[in-house]
C-alpha positions as CSV (number, residue, x, y, z in Angstrom):
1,X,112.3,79.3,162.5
2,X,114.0,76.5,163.7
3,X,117.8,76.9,165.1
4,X,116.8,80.1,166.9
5,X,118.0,81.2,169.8
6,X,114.4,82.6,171.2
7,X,110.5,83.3,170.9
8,X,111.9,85.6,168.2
9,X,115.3,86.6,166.5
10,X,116.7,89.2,164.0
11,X,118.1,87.5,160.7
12,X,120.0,89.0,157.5
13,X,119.3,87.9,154.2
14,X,120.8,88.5,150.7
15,X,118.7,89.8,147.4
16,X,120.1,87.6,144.9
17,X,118.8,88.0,141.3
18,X,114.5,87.5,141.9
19,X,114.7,85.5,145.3
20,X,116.6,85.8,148.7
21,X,119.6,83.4,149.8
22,X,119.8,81.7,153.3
23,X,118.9,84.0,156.3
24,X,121.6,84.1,158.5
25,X,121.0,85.1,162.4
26,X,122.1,88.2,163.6
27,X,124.0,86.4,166.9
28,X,123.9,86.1,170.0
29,X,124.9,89.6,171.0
30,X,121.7,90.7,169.1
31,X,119.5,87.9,170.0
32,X,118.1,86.3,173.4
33,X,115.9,84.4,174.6
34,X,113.1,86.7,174.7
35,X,111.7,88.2,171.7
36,X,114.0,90.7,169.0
37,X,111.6,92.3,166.9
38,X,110.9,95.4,164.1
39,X,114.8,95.6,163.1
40,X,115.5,99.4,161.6
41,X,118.9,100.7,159.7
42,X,119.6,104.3,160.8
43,X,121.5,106.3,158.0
44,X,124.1,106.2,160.9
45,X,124.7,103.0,160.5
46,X,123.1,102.0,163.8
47,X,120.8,99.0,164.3
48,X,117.5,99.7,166.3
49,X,114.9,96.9,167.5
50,X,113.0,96.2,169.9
51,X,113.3,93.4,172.7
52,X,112.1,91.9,175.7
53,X,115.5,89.6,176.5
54,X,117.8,92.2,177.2
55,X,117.9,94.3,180.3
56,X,115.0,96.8,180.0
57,X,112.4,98.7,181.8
58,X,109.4,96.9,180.8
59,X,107.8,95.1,178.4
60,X,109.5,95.2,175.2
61,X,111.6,97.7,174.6
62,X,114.4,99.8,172.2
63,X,117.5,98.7,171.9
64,X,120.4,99.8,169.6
65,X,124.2,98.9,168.6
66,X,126.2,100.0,166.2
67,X,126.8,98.0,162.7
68,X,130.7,97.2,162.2
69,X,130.1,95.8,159.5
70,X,127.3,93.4,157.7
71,X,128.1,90.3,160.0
72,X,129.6,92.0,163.3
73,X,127.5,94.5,166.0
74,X,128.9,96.9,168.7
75,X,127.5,96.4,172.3
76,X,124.0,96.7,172.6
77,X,122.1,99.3,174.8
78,X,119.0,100.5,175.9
79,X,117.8,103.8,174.4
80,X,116.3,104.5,177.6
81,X,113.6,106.7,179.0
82,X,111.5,108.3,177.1
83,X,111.1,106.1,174.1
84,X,111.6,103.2,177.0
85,X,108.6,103.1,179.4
86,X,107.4,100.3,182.2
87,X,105.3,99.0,178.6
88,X,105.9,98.0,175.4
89,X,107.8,100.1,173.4
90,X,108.6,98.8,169.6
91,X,108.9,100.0,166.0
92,X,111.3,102.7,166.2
93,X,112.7,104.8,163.1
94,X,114.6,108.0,162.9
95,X,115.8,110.0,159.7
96,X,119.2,111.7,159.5
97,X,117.8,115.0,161.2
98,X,116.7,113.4,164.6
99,X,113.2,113.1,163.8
100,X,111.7,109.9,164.4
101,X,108.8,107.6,165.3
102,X,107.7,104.7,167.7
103,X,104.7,102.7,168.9
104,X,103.9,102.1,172.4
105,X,101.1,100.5,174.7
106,X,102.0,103.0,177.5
107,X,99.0,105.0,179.6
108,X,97.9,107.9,178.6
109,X,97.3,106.8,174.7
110,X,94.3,106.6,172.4
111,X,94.0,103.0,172.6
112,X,96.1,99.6,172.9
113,X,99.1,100.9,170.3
114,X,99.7,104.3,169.7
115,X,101.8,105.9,167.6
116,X,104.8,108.8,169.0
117,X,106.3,111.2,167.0
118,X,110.4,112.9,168.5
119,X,112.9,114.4,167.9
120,X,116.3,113.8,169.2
121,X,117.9,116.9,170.8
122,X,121.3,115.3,171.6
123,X,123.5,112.2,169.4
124,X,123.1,108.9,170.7
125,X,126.3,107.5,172.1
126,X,127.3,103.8,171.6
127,X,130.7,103.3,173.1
128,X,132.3,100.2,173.5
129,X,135.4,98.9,175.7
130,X,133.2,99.8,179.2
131,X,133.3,97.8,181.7
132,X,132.0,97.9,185.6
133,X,132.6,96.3,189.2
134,X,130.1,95.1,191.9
135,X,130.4,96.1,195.5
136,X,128.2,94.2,197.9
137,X,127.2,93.5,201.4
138,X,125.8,90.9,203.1
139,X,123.6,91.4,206.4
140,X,120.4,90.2,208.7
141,X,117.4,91.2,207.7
142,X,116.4,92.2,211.0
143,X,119.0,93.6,213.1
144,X,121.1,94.8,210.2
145,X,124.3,93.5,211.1
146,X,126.9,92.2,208.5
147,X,127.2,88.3,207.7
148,X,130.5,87.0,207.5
149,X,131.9,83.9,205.5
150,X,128.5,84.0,203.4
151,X,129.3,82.6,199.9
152,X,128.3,84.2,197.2
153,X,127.2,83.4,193.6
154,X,127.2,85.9,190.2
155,X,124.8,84.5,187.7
156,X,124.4,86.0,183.9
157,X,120.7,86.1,182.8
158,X,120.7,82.5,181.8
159,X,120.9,81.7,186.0
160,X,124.9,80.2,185.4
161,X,127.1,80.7,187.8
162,X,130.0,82.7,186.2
163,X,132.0,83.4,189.3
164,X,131.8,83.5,193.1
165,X,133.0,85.3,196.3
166,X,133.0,85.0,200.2
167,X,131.9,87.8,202.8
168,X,134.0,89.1,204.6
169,X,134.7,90.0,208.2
170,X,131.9,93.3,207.1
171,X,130.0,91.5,205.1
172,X,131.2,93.0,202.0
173,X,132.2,91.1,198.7
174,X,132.7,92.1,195.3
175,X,133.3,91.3,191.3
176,X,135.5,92.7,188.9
177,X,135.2,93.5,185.5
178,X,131.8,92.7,184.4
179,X,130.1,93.9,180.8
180,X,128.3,97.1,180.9
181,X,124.7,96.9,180.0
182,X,123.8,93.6,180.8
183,X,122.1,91.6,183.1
184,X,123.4,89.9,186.2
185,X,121.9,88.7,190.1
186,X,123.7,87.8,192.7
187,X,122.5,85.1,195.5
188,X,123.8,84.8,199.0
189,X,123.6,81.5,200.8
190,X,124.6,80.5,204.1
191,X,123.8,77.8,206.5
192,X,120.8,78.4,209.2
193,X,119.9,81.3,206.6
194,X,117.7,81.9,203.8
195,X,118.8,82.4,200.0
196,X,119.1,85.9,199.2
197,X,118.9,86.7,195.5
198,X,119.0,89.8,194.0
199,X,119.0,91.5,190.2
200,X,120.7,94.3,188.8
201,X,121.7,95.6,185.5
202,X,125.2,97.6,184.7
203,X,125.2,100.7,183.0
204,X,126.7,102.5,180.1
205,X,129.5,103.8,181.8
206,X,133.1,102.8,183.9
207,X,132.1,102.5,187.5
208,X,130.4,100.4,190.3
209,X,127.1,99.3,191.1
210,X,126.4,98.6,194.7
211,X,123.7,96.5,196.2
212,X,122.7,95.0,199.8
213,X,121.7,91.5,200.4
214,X,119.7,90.5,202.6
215,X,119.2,87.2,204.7
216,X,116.9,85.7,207.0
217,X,117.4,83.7,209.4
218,X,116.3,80.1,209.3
219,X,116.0,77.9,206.5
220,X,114.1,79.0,202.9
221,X,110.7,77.8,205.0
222,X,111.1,79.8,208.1
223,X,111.5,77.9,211.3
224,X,108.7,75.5,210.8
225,X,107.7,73.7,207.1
226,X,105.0,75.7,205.4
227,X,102.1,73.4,205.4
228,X,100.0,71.5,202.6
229,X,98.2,74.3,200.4
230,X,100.6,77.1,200.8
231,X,101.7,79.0,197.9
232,X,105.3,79.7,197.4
233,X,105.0,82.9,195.6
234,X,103.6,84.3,199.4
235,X,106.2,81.9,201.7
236,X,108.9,82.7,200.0
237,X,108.1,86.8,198.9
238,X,108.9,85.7,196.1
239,X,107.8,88.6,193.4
240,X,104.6,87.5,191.8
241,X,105.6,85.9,188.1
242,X,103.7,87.8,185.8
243,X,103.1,87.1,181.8
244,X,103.1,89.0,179.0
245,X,99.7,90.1,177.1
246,X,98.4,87.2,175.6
247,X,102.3,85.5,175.9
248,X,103.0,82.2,177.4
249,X,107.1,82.2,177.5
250,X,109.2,82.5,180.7
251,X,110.3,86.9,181.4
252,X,113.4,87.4,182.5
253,X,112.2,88.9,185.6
254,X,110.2,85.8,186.1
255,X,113.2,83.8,185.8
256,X,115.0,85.2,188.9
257,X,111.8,83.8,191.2
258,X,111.6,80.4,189.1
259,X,115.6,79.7,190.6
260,X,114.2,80.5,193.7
261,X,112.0,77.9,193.6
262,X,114.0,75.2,192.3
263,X,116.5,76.0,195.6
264,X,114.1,75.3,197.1
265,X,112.6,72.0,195.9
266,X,116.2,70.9,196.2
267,X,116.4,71.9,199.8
268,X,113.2,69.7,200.2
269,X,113.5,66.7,198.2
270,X,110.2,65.0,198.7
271,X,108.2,68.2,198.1
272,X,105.9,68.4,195.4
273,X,104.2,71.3,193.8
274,X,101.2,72.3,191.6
275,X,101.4,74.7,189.3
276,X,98.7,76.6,188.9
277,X,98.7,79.5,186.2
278,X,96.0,82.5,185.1
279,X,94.6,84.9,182.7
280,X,93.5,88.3,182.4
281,X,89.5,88.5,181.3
282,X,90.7,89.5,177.5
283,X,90.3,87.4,174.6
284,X,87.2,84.9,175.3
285,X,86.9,82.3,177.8
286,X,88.2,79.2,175.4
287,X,91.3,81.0,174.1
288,X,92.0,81.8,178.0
289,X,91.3,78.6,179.3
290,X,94.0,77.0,176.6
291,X,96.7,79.8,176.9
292,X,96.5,79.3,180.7
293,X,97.4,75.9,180.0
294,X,100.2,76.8,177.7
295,X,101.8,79.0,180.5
296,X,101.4,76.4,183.6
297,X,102.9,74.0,181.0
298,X,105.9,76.6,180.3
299,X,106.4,77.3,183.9
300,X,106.8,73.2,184.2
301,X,109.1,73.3,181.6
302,X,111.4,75.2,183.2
303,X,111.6,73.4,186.5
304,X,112.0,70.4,185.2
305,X,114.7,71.0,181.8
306,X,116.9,73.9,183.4
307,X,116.3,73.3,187.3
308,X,116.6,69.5,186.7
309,X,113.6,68.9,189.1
310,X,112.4,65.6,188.4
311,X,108.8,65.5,186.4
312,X,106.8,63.4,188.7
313,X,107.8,66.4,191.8
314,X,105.2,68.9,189.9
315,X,101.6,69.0,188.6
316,X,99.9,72.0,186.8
317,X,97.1,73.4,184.7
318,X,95.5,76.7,184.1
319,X,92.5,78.2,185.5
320,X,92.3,80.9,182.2
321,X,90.3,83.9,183.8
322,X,88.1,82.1,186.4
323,X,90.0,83.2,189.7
324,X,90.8,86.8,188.8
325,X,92.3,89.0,191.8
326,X,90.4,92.0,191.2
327,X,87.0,93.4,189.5
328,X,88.8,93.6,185.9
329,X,86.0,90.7,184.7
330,X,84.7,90.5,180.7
331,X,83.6,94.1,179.8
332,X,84.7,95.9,182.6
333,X,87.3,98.8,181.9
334,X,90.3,98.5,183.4
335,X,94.5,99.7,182.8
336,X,96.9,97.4,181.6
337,X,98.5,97.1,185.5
338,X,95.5,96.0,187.0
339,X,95.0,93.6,184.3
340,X,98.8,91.9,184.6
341,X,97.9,91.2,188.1
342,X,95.8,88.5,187.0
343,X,98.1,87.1,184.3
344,X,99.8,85.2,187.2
345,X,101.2,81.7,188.4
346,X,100.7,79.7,192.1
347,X,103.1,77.3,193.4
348,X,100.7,75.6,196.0
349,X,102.5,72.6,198.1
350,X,100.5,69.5,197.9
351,X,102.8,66.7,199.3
């Protein structure tokens, strides 16, 4: 409904007499961007649902925080592995004893959803007050050596810079005090290098995460300027931005490569892109041809409203399922991974 905070979000609503009153979201520590679906109540007292905006491992997948009270939510965590898989993972319930059930697109089912049956062997901790560091290091792609006086950027899952950092003499840098389970990158720039950008998720516990950033040298081009017709998904190695089954909105992973892009455009001021987005072979060739559309026109959106690129910089359409990648064509069997590689979008330079 309108006022939302995403594609989807969880709401509460009062019985009052024969009717309902006003449904109230659940906030923004339950709700993101992405999609909060299938809500469940344990007799625990324990909110499960599943979601595609928090950090996960694919897909949609369980999350669950504890219920305070009717209006206020612990932290929220992943269940994990193995109700979580690389796929979507939705509709959990669980009775007092353990015993429970979920559905899930994963391989190895009967068909698109299947139904799972578990039982839990150990009580699910949700502990709040946790709280973790970041310990980096900065160095050349190629010979490995650390890069001083770099600065550095932490960004929450929204792309904002929340704090920042300089390398030092070993290349290291780090931040304090960050949330446990919850999405953060971190981007490197420094001049006569590339942006570096990297993703990570903290865990459930007190401790560190550690990650390596690495930079090439030369600008976010290379040496030379790519020319006319190159794609910036392949210049860049930039991971390929991939869509949901018959979805059009922005991933979070997707995200991540989007920024990169939008550095870059910046960087080049006169550059302009076309956007060109795809389909896998499912759902006829109309449908296809119009959600292709819809994601090109959501990948524009983005540029334009949170990079601030400006509108007449980028073109776009979609091609539905008429340049697949592979042999997964209309009728032909194939897994749900070789079908994502066509649900895809190109960033070819044209000026």
């Amino acid at each position: 409904m309108p006022g939302g905070k995403g594609m989807s979000d969880l709401y509460k609503v009062a019985i009052e007499g024969d009717g309902f009153g006003t449904p109230v979201s659940l906030g923004d520590g339950i709700n993101t961007e992405g999609r909060e679906t299938f809500p469940f109540i344990s007799p625990n007292n324990k909110i499960y649902y599943a979601s595609d905006g928090h950090v996960g491992l694919g897909g949609l997948d369980v999350f669950v925080a504890d219920m305070i009270d009717d209006s206020n939510f612990g932290e929220v965590y992943n269940v994990g592995r193995p109700i979580n898989s690389e796929f979507d993972d939705f509709t959990f319930i669980v009775n007092k004893l353990g015993k429970g059930y979920f559905a899930s697109n994963r391989e190895g089912g009967v068909g698109d959803d299947d139904i799972y049956a578990f039982k839990s062997i150990k009580p699910l901790t949700t502990k709040s007050g946790c709280s973790q560091d970041f310990a980096g290091i900065v160095k050349d792609d190629r010979s490995e050596d650390p890069i001083a006086d770099a600065k550095v950027y932490l960004l929450n899952a929204e792309g904002q810079v929340i704090d920042e950092a300089v390398s030092e003499f070993d290349g290291s840098f780090s931040f304090k005090d960050l949330t446990c389970s919850t999405q953060y990158s971190v981007r490197s720039q420094k001049k006569d290098y590339s942006t570096a950008e990297k993703a990570f998720a903290t865990g459930k516990k007190n401790g560190t995460v550690e990650r390596t950033l690495f930079m090439k040298q030369g600008n976010d081009l290379g040496p030379t300027a790519a020319p006319i017709g190159s794609d910036l998904v392949k210049v860049l190695g930039l991971n390929i931005i991939y869509f949901d089954l018959d979805k059009d909105y922005i991933r979070p992973d997707a995200q991540i490569e989007l920024r990169k892009v939008i550095a870059v455009m910046k960087l080049y001021p006169t550059m302009k892109i076309d956007v060109r987005s795809h389909t896998d072979s499912r759902a006829n060739d109309n449908y296809n041809m119009d959600l292709s559309n819809r994601r090109a026109q959501s990948t524009i959106d983005y540029i334009v409203n949170v990079g601030g690129i400006s509108k007449d910089r980028i073109t776009g359409r979609g091609y539905g399922e008429t340049q697949l990648v592979n042999r997964c064509s209309n009728g032909v069997n194939c897994s749900e991974t070789e079908h994502q590689l066509n649900r895809r979008s190109e960033f070819i330079i044209v000026e």
